[in-house]
Backbone atoms as SQL, in Angstrom:
CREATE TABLE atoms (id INTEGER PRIMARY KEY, chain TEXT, resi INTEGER, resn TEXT, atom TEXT, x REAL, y REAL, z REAL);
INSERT INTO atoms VALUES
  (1, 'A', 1, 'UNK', 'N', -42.267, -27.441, 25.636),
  (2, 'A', 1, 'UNK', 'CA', -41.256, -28.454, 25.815),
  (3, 'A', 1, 'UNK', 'C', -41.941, -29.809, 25.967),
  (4, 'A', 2, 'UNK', 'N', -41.059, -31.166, 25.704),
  (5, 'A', 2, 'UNK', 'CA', -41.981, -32.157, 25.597),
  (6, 'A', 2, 'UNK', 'C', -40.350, -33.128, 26.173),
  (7, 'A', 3, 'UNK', 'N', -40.878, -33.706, 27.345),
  (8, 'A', 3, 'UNK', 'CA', -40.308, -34.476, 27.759),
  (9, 'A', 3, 'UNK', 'C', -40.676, -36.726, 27.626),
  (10, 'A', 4, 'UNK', 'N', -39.772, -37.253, 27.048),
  (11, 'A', 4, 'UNK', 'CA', -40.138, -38.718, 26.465),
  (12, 'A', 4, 'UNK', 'C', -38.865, -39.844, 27.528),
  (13, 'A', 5, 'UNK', 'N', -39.716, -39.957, 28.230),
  (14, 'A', 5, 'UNK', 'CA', -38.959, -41.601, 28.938),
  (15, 'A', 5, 'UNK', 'C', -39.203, -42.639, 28.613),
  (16, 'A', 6, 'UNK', 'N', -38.650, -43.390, 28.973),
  (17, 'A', 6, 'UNK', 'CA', -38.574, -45.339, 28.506),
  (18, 'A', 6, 'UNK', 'C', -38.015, -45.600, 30.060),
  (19, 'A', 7, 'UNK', 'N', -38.922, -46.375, 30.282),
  (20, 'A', 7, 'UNK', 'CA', -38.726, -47.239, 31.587),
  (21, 'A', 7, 'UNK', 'C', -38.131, -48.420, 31.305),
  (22, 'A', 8, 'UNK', 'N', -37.213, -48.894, 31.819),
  (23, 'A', 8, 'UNK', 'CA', -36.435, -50.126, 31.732),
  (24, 'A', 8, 'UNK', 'C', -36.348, -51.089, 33.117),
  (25, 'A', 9, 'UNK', 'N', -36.419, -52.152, 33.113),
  (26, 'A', 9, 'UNK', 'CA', -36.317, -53.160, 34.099),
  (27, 'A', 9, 'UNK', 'C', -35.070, -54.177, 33.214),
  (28, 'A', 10, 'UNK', 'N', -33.954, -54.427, 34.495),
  (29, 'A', 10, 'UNK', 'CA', -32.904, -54.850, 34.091),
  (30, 'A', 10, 'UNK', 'C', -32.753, -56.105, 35.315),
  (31, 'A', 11, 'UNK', 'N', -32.335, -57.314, 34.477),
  (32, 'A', 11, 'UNK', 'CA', -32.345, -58.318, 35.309),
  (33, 'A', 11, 'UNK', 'C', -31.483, -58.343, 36.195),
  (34, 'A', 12, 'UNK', 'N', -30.818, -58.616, 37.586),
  (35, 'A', 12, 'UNK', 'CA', -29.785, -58.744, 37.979),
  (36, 'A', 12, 'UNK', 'C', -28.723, -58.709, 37.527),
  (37, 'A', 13, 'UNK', 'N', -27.625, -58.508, 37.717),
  (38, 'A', 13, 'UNK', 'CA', -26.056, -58.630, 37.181),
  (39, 'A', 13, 'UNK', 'C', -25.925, -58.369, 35.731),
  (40, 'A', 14, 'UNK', 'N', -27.471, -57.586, 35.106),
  (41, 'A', 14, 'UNK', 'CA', -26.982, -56.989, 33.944),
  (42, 'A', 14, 'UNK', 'C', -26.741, -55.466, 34.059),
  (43, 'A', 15, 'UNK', 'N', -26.624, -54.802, 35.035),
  (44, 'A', 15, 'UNK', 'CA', -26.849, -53.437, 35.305),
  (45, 'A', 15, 'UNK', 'C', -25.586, -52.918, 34.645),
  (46, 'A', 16, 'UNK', 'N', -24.324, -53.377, 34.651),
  (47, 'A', 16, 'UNK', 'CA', -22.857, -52.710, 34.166),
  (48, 'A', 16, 'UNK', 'C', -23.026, -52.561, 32.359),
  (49, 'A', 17, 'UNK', 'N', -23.334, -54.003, 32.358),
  (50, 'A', 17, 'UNK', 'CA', -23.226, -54.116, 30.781),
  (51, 'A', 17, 'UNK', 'C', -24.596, -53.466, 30.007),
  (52, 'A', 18, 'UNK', 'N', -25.584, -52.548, 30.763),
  (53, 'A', 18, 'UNK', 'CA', -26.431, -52.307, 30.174),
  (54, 'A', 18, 'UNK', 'C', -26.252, -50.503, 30.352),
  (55, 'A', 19, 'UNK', 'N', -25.617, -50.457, 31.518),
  (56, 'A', 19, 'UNK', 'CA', -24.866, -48.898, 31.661),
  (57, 'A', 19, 'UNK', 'C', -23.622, -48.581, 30.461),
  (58, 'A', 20, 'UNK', 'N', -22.752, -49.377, 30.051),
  (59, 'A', 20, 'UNK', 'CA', -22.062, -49.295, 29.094),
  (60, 'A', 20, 'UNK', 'C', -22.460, -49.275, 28.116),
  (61, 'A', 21, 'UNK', 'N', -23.523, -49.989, 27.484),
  (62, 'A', 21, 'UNK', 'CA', -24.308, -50.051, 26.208),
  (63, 'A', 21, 'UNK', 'C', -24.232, -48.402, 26.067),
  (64, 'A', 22, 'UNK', 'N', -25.120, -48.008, 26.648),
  (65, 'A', 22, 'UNK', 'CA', -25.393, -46.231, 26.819),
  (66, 'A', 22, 'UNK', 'C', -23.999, -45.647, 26.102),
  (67, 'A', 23, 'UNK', 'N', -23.381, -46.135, 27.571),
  (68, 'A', 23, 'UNK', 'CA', -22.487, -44.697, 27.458),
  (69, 'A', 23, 'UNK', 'C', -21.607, -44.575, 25.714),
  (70, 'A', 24, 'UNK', 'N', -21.444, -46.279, 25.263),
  (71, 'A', 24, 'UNK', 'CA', -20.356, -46.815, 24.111),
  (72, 'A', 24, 'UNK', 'C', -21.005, -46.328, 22.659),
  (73, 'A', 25, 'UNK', 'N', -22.324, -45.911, 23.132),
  (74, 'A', 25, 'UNK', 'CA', -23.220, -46.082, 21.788),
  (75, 'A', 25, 'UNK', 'C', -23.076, -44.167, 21.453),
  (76, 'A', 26, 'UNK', 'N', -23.494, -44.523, 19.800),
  (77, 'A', 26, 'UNK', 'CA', -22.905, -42.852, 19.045),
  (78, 'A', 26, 'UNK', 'C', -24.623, -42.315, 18.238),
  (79, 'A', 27, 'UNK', 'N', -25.257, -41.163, 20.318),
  (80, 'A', 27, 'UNK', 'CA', -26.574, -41.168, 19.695),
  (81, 'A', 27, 'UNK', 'C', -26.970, -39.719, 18.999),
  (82, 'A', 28, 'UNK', 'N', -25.684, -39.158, 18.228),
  (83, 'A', 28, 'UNK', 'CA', -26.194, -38.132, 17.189),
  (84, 'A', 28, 'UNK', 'C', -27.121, -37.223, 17.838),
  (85, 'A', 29, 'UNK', 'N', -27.565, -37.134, 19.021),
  (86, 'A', 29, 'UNK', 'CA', -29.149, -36.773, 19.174),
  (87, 'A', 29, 'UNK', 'C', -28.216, -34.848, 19.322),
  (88, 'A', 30, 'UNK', 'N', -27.244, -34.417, 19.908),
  (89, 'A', 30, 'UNK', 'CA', -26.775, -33.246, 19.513),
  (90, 'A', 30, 'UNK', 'C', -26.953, -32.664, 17.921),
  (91, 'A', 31, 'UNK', 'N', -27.049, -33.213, 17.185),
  (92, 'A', 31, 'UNK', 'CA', -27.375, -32.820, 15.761),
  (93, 'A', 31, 'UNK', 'C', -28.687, -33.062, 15.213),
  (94, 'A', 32, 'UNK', 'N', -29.690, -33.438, 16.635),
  (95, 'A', 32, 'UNK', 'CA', -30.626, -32.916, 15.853),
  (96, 'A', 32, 'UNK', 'C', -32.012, -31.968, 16.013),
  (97, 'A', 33, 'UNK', 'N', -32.320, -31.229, 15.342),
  (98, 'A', 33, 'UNK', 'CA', -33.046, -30.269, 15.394),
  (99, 'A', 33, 'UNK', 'C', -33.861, -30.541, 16.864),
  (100, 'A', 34, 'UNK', 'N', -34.483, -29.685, 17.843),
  (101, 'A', 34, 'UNK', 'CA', -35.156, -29.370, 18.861),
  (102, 'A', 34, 'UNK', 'C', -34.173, -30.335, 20.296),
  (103, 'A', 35, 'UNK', 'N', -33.467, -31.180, 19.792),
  (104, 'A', 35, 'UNK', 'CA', -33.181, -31.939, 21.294),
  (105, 'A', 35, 'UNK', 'C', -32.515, -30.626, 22.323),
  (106, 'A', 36, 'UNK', 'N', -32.732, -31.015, 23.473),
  (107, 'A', 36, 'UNK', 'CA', -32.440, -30.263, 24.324),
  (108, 'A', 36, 'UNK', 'C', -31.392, -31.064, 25.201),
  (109, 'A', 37, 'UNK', 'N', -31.624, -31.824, 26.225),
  (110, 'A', 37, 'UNK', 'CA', -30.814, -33.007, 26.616),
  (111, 'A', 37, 'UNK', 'C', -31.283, -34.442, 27.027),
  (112, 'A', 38, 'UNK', 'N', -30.401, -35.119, 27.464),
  (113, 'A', 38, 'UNK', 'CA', -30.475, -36.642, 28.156),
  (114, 'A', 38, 'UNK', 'C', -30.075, -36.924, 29.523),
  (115, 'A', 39, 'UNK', 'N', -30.979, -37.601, 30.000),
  (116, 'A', 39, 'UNK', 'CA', -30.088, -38.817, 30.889),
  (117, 'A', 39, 'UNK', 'C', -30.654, -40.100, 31.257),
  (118, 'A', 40, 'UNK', 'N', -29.701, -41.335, 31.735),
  (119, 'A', 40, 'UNK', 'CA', -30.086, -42.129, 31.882),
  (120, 'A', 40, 'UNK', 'C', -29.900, -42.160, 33.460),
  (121, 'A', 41, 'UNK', 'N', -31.258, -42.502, 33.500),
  (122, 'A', 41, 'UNK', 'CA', -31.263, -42.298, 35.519),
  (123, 'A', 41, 'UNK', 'C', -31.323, -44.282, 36.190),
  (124, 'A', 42, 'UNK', 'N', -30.128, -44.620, 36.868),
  (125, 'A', 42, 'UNK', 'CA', -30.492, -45.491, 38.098),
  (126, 'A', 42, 'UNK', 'C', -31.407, -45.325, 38.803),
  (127, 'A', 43, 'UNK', 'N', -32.566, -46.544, 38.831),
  (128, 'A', 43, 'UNK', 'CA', -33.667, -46.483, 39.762),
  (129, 'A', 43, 'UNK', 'C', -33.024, -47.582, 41.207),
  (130, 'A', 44, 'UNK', 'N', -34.260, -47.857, 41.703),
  (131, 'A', 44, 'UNK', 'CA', -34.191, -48.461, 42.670),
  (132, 'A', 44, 'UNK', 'C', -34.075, -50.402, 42.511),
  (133, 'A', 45, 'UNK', 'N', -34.056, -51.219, 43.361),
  (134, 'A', 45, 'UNK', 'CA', -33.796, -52.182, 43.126),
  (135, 'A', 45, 'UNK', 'C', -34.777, -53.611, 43.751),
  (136, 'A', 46, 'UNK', 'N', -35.157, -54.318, 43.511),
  (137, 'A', 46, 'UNK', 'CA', -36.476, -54.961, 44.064),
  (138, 'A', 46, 'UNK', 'C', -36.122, -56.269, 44.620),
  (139, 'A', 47, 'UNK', 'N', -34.562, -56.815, 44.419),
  (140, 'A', 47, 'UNK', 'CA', -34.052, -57.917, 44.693),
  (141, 'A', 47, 'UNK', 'C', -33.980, -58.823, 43.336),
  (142, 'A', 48, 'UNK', 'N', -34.691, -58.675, 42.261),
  (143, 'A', 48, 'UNK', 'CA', -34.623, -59.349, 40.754),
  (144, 'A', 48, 'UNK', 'C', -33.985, -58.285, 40.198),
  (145, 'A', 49, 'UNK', 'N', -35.029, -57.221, 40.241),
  (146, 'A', 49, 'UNK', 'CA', -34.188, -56.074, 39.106),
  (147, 'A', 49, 'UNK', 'C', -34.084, -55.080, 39.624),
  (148, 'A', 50, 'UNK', 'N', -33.451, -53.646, 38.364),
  (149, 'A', 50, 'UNK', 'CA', -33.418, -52.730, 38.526),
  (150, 'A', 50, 'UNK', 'C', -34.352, -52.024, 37.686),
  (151, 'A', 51, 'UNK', 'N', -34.385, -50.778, 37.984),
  (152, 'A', 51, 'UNK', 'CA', -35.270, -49.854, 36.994),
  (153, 'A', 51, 'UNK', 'C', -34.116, -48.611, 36.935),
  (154, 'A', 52, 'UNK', 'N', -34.335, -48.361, 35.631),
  (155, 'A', 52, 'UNK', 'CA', -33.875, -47.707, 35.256),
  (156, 'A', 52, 'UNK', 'C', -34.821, -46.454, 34.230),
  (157, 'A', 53, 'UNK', 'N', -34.274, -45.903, 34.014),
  (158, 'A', 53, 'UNK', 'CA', -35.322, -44.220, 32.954),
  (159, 'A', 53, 'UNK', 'C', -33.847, -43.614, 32.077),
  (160, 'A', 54, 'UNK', 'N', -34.325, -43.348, 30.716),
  (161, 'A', 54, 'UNK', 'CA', -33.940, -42.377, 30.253),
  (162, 'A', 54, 'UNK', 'C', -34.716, -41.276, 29.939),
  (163, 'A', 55, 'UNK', 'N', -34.419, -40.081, 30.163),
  (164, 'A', 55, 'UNK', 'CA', -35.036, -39.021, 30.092),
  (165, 'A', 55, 'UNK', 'C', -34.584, -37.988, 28.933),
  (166, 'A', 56, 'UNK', 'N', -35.458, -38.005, 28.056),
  (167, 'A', 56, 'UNK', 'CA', -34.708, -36.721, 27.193),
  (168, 'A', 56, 'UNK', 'C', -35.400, -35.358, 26.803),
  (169, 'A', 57, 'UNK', 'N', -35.221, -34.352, 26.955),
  (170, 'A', 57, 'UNK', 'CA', -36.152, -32.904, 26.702),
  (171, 'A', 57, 'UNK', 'C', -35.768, -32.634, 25.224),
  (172, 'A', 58, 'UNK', 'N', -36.897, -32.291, 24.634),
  (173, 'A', 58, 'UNK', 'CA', -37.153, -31.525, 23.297),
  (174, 'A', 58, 'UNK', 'C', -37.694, -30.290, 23.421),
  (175, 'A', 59, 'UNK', 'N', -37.897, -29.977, 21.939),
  (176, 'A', 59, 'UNK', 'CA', -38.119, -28.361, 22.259),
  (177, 'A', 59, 'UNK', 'C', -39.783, -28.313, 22.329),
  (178, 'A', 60, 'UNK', 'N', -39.913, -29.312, 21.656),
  (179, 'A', 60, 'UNK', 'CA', -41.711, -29.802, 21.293),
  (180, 'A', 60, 'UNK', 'C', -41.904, -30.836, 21.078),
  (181, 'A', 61, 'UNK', 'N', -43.195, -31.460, 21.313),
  (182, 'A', 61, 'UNK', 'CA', -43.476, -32.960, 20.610),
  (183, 'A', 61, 'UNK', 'C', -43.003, -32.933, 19.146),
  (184, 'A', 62, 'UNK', 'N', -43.552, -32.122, 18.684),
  (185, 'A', 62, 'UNK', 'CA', -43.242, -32.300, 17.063),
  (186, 'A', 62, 'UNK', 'C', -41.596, -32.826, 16.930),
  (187, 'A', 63, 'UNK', 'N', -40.560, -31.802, 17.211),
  (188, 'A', 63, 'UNK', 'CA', -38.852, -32.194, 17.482),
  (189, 'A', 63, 'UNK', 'C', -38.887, -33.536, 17.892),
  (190, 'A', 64, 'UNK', 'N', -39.838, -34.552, 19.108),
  (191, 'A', 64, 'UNK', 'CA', -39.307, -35.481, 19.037),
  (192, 'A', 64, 'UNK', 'C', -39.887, -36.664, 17.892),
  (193, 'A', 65, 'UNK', 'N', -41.119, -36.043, 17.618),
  (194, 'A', 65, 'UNK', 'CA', -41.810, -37.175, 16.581),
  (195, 'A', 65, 'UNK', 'C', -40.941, -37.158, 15.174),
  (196, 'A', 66, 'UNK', 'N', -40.069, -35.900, 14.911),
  (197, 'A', 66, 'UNK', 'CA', -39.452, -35.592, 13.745),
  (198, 'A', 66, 'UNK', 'C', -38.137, -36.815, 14.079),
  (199, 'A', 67, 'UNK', 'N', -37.961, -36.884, 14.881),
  (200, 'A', 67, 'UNK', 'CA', -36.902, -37.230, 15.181),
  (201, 'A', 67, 'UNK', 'C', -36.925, -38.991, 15.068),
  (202, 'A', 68, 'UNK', 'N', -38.094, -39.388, 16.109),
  (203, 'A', 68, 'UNK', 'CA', -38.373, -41.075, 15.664),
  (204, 'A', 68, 'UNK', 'C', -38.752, -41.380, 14.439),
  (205, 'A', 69, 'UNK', 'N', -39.316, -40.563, 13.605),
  (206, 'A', 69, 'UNK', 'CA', -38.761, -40.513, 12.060),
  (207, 'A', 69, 'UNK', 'C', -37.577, -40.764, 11.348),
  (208, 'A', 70, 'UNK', 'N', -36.211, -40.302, 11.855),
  (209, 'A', 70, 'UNK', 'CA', -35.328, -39.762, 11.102),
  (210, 'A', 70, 'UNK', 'C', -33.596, -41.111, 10.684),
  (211, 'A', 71, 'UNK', 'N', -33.864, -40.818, 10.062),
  (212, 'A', 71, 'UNK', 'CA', -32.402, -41.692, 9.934),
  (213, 'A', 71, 'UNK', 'C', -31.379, -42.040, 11.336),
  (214, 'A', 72, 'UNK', 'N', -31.079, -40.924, 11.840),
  (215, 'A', 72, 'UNK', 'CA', -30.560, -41.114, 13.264),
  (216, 'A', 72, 'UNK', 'C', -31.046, -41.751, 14.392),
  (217, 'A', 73, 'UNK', 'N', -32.475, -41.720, 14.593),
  (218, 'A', 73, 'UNK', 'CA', -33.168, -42.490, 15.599),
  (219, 'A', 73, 'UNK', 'C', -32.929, -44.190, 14.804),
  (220, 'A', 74, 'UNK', 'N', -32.893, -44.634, 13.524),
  (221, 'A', 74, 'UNK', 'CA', -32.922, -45.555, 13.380),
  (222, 'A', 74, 'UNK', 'C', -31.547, -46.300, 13.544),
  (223, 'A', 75, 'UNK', 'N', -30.522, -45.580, 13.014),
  (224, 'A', 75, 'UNK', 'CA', -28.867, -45.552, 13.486),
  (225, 'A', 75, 'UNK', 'C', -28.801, -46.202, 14.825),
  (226, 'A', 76, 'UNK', 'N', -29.137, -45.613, 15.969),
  (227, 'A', 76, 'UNK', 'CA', -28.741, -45.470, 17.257),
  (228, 'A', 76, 'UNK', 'C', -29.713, -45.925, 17.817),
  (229, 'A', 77, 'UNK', 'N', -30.919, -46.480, 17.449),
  (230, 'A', 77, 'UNK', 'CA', -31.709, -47.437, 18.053),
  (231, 'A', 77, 'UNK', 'C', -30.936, -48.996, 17.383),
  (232, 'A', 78, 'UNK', 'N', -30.371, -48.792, 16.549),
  (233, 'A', 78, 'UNK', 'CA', -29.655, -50.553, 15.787),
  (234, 'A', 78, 'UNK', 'C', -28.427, -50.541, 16.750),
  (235, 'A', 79, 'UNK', 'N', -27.575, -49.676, 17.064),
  (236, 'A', 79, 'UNK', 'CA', -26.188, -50.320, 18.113),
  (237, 'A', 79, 'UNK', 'C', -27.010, -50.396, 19.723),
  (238, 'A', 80, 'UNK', 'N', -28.386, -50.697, 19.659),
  (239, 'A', 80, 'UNK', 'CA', -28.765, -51.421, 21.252),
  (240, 'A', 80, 'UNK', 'C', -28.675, -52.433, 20.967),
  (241, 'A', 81, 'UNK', 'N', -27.792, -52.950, 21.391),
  (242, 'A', 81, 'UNK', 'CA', -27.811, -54.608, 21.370),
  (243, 'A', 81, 'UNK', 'C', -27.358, -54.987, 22.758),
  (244, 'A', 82, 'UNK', 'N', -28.308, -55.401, 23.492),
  (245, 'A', 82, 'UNK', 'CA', -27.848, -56.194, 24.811),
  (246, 'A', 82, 'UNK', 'C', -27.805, -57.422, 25.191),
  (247, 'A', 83, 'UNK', 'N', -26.573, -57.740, 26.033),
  (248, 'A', 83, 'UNK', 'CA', -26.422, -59.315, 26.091),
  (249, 'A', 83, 'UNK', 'C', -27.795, -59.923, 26.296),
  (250, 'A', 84, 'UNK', 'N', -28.206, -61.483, 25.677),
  (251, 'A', 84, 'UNK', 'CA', -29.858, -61.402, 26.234),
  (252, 'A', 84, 'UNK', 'C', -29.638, -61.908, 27.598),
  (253, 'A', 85, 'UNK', 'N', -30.796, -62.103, 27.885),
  (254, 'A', 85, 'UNK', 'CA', -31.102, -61.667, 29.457),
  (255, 'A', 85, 'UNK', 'C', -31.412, -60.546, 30.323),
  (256, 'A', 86, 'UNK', 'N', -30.627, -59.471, 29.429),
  (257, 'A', 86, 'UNK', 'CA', -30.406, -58.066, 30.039),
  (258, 'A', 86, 'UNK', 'C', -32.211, -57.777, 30.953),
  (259, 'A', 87, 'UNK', 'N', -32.697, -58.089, 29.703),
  (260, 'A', 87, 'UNK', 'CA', -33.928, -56.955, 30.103),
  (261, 'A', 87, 'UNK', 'C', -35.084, -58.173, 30.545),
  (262, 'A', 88, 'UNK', 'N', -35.703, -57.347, 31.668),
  (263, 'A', 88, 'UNK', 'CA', -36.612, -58.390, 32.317),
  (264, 'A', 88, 'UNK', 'C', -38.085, -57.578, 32.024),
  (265, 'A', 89, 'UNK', 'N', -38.496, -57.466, 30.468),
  (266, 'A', 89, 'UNK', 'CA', -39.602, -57.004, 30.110),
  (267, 'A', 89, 'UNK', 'C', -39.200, -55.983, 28.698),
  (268, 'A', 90, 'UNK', 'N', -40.350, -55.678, 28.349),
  (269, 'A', 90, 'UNK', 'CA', -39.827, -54.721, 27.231),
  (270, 'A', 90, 'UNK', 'C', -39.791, -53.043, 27.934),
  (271, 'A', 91, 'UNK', 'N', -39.026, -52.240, 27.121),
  (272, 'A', 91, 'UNK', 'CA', -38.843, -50.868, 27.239),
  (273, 'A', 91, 'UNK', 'C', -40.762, -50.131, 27.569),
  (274, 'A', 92, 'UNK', 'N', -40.410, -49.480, 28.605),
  (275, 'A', 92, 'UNK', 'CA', -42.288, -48.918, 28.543),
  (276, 'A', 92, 'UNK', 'C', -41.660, -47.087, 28.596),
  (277, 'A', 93, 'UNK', 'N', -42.718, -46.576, 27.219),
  (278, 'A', 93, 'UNK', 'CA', -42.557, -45.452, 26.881),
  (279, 'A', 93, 'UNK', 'C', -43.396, -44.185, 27.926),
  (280, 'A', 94, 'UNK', 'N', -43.366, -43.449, 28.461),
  (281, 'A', 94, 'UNK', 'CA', -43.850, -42.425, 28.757),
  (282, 'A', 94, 'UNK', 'C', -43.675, -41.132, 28.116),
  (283, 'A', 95, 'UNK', 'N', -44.658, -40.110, 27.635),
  (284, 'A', 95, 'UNK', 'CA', -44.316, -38.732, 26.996),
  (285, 'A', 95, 'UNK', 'C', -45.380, -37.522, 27.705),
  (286, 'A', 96, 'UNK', 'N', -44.841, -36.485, 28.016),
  (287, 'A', 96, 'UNK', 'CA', -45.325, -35.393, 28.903),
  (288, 'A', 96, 'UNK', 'C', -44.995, -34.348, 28.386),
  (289, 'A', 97, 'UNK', 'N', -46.127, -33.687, 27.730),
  (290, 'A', 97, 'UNK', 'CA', -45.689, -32.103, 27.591),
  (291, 'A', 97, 'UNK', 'C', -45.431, -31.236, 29.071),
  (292, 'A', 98, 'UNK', 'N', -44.646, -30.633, 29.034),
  (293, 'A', 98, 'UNK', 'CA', -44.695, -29.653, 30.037),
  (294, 'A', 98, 'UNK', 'C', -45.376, -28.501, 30.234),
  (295, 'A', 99, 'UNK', 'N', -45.742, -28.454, 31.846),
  (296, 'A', 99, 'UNK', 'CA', -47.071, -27.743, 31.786),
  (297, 'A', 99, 'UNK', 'C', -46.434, -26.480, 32.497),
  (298, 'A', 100, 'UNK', 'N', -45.683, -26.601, 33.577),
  (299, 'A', 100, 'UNK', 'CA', -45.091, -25.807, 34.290),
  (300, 'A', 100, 'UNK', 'C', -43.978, -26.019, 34.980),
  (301, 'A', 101, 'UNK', 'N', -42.751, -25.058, 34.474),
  (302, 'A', 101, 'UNK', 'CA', -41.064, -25.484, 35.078),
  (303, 'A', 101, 'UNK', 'C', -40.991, -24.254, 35.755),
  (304, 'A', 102, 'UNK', 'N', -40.072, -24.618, 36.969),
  (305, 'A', 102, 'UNK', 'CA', -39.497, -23.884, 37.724),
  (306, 'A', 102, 'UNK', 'C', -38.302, -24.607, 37.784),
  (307, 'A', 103, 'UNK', 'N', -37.226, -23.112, 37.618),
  (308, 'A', 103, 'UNK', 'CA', -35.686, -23.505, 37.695),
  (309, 'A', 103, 'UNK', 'C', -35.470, -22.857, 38.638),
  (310, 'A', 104, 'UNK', 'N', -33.687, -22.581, 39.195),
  (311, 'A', 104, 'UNK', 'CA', -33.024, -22.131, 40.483),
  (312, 'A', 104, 'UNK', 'C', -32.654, -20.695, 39.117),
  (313, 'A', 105, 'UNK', 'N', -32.693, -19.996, 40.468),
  (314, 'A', 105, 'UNK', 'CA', -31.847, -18.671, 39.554),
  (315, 'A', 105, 'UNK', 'C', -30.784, -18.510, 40.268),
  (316, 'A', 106, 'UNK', 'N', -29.685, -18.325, 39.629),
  (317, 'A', 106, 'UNK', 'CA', -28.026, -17.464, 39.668),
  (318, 'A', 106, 'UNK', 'C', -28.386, -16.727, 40.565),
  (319, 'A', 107, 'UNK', 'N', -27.091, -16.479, 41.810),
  (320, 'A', 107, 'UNK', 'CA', -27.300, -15.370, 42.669),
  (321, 'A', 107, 'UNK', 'C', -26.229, -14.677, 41.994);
């Protein structure tokens, strides 16, 4: 499994309109080969900004490199458009294969 974040820093009083961006936008990523899921996580707050993470699981690096390849990553990376100001820096990428998961089991 191969897990890929983007760290985001959001200027003050852009936090709504940059949570809506998300939710309004059409990211195909269900149709495509290896994705597993998403989320976009609220971080903490520093008095300028926020931080924010999206998190998404694949089945492998390869699934996600196929993927920043693909017609759809280019689709749904073009409807980000945020008011400017939004962002107080650029997007910073992180990628982690997984080494070892532990889940809860069903009683």
């Amino acid at each position: 499994m191969f897990i890929a974040m983007n760290r985001f820093r959001m200027n003050q009083g852009f936090e709504a309109d940059f949570e809506q961006m998300w939710r309004d936008r059409e990211s195909q990523l269900d149709q495509v080969p290896g994705f597993l899921s998403f989320r976009l996580l609220r971080g903490p707050e520093d008095g300028a900004c926020r931080l924010y993470a999206s998190h998404t699981r694949w089945a492998s690096r390869e699934h996600f490199d196929a993927w920043r390849q693909s017609e759809a990553f280019h689709k749904a990376h073009a409807q980000a458009k945020a008011p400017q100001g939004t962002y107080a820096g650029a997007p910073v990428f992180e990628g982690f294969d997984v080494v070892l998961e532990e889940t809860a089991h069903a009683d």
